[in-house]
PABA-77217 format. One record per residue (C-alpha): residue in three letters; x, y, z. Coordinates in nm, 3 decimals. Layout:
+-----+---------+---------+---------+
|  aa |       x |       y |       z |
+-----+---------+---------+---------+
| ALA |       X |       Y |       Z |
...
+-----+---------+---------+---------+
//
This chain:
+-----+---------+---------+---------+
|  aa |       x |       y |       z |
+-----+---------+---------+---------+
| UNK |  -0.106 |  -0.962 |   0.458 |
| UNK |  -0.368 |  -1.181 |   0.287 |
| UNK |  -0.632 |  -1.055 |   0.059 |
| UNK |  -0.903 |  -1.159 |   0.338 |
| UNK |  -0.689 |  -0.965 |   0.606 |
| UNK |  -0.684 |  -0.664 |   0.439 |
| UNK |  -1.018 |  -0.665 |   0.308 |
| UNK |  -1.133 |  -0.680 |   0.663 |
| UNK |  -0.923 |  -0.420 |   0.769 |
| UNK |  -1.014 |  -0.198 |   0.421 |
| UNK |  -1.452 |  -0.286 |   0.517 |
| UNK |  -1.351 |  -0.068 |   0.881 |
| UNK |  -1.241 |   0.260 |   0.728 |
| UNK |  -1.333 |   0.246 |   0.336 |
| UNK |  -1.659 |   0.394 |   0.292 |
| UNK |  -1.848 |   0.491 |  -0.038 |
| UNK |  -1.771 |   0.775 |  -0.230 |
| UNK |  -1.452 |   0.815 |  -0.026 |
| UNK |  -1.100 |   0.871 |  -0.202 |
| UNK |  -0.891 |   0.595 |  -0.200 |
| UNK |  -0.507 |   0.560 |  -0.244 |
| UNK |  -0.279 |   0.287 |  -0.240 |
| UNK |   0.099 |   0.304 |  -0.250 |
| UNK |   0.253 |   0.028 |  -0.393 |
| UNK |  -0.070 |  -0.107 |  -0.548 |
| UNK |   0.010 |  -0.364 |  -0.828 |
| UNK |  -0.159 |  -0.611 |  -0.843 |
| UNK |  -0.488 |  -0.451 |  -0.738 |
| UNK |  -0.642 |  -0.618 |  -0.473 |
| UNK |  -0.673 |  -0.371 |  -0.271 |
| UNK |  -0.769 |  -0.106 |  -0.521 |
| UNK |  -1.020 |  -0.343 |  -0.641 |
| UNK |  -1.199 |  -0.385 |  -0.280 |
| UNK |  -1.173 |  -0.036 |  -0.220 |
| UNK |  -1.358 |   0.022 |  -0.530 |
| UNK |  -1.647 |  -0.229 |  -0.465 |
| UNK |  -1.665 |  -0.059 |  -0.130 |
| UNK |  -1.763 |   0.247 |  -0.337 |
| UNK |  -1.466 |   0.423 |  -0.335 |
| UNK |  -1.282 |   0.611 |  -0.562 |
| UNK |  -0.984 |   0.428 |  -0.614 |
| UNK |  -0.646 |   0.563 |  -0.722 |
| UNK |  -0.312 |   0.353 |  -0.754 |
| UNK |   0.107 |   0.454 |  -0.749 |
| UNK |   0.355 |   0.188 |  -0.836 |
| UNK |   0.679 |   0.211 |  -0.938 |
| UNK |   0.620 |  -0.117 |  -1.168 |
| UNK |   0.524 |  -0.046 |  -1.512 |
| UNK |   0.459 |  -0.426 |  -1.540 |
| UNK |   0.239 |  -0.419 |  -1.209 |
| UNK |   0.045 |  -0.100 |  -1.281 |
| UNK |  -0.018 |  -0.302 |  -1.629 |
| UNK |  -0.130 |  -0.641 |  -1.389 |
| UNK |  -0.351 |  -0.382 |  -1.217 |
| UNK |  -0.515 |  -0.203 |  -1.559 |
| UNK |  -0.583 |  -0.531 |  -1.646 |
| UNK |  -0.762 |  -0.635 |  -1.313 |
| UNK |  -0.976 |  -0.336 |  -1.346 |
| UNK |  -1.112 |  -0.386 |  -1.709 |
| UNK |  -1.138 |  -0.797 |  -1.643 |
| UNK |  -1.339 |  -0.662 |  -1.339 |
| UNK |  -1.538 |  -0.339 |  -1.526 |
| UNK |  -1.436 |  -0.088 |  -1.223 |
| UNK |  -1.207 |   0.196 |  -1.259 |
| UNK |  -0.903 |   0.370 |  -1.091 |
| UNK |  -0.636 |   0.602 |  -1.143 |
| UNK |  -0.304 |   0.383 |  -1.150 |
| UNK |  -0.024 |   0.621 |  -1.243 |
| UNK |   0.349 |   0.439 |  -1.224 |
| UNK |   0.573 |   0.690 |  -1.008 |
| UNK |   0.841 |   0.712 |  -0.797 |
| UNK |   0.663 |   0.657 |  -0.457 |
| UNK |   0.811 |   1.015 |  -0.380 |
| UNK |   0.764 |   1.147 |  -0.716 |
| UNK |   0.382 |   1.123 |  -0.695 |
| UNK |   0.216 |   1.333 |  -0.933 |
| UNK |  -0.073 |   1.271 |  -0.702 |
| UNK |  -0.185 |   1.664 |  -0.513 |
| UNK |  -0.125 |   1.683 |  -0.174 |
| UNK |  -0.434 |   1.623 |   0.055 |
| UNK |  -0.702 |   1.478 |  -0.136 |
| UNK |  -0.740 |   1.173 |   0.002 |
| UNK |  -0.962 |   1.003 |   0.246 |
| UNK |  -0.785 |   0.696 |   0.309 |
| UNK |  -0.424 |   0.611 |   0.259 |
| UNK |  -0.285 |   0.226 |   0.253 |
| UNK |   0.044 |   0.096 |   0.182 |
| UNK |   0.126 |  -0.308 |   0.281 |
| UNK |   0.451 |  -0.381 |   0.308 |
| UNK |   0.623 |  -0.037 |   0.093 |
| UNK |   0.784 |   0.063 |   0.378 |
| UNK |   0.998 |  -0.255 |   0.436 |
| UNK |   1.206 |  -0.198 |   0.121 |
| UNK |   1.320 |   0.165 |   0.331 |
| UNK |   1.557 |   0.218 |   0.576 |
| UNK |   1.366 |   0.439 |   0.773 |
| UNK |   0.983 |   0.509 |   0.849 |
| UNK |   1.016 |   0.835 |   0.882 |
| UNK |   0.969 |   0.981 |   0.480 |
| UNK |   0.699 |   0.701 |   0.405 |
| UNK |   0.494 |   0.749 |   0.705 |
| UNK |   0.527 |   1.150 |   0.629 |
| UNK |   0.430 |   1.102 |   0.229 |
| UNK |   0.090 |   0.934 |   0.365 |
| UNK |   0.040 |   1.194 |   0.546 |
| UNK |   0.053 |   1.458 |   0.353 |
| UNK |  -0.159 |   1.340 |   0.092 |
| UNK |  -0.432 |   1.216 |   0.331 |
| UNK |  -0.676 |   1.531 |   0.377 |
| UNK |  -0.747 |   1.639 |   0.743 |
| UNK |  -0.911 |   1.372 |   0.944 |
| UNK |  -0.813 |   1.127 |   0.678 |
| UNK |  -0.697 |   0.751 |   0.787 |
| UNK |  -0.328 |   0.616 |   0.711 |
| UNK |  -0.391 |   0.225 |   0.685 |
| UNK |   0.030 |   0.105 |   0.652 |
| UNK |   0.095 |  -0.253 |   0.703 |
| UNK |   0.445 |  -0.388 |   0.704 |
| UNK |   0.525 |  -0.786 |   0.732 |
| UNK |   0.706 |  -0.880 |   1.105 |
| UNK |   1.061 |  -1.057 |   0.968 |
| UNK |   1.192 |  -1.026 |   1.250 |
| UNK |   1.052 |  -1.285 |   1.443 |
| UNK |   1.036 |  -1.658 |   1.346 |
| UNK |   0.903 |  -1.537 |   0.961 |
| UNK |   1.289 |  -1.383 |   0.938 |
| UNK |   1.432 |  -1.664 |   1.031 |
| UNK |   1.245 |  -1.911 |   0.841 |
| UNK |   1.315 |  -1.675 |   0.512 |
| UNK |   1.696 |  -1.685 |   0.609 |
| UNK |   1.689 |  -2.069 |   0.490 |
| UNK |   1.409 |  -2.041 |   0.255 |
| UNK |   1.441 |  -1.719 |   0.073 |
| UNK |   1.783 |  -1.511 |   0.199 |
| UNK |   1.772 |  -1.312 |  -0.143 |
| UNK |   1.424 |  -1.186 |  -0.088 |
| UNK |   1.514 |  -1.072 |   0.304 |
| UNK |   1.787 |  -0.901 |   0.174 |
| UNK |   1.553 |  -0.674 |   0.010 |
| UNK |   1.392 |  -0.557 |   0.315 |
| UNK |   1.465 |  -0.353 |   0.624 |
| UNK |   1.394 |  -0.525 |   0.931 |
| UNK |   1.490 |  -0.278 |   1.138 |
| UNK |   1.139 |  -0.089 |   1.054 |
| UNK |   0.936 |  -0.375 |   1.161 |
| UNK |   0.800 |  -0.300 |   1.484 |
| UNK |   0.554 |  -0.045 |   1.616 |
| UNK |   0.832 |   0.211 |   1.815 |
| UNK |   1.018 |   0.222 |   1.468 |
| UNK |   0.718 |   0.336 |   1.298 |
| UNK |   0.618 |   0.645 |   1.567 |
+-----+---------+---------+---------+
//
């Protein structure tokens, strides 16, 4: 999703003083709009290099956030606290929707909002990164990428 995209869709359900989580947040974009929006922002990446990237955003930028690099399902992130919960394009790299969708979930806190994007390869993108980029398709589930795999 491009950085406009999402910070259109982060301005509809980001609002200040709200608690903010990304997972799979290097390099920071989002975190970083979420925390202009006047949120608190808190990031979990399995990338020590990318939660670095994202550090780095954050002083460059003088905001702040909690990046911790975790296991997406070794959080050490409490169950619940959140406001909003975003992930774009973490749950491609599973083979099912089910555990990703339910780790959002429970760390959203009642009434919360689950914002998870996921990338559509397989349409005419999939096909195009069959020729262009096979190595980086193989990485990803396609079988996830439509709205009835995801409820």
């Amino acid at each position: 999703m491009a950085i406009g995209h999402r910070r259109g869709l982060l301005v509809q359900f980001v609002r200040p003083g709200n608690r903010f989580l990304e997972i799979g947040s290097a390099p920071g974009f989002a975190l970083k709009c979420a925390a202009t929006l006047g949120a608190v922002a808190s990031g979990l990446d399995y990338s020590a290099t990318g939660v670095h990237e994202t550090l780095a955003l954050f002083i460059r930028v003088e905001l702040e956030a909690d990046t911790r690099c975790k296991y997406i399902f070794a959080t050490t992130f409490a169950d619940g606290p959140f406001d909003v919960v975003h992930s774009a394009g973490v749950s491609k790299h599973f083979d099912g929707s089910g555990e990703i969708v339910d780790l959002h979930r429970r760390l959203l806190r009642p009434g919360g909002v689950a914002l998870i994007t996921i990338p559509n390869l397989s349409g005419i993108s999939g096909r195009i990164s069959k020729w262009t980029d096979p190595n980086n398709l193989a990485i990803h589930s396609t079988n996830i990428m439509s709205l009835e795999a995801l409820l």
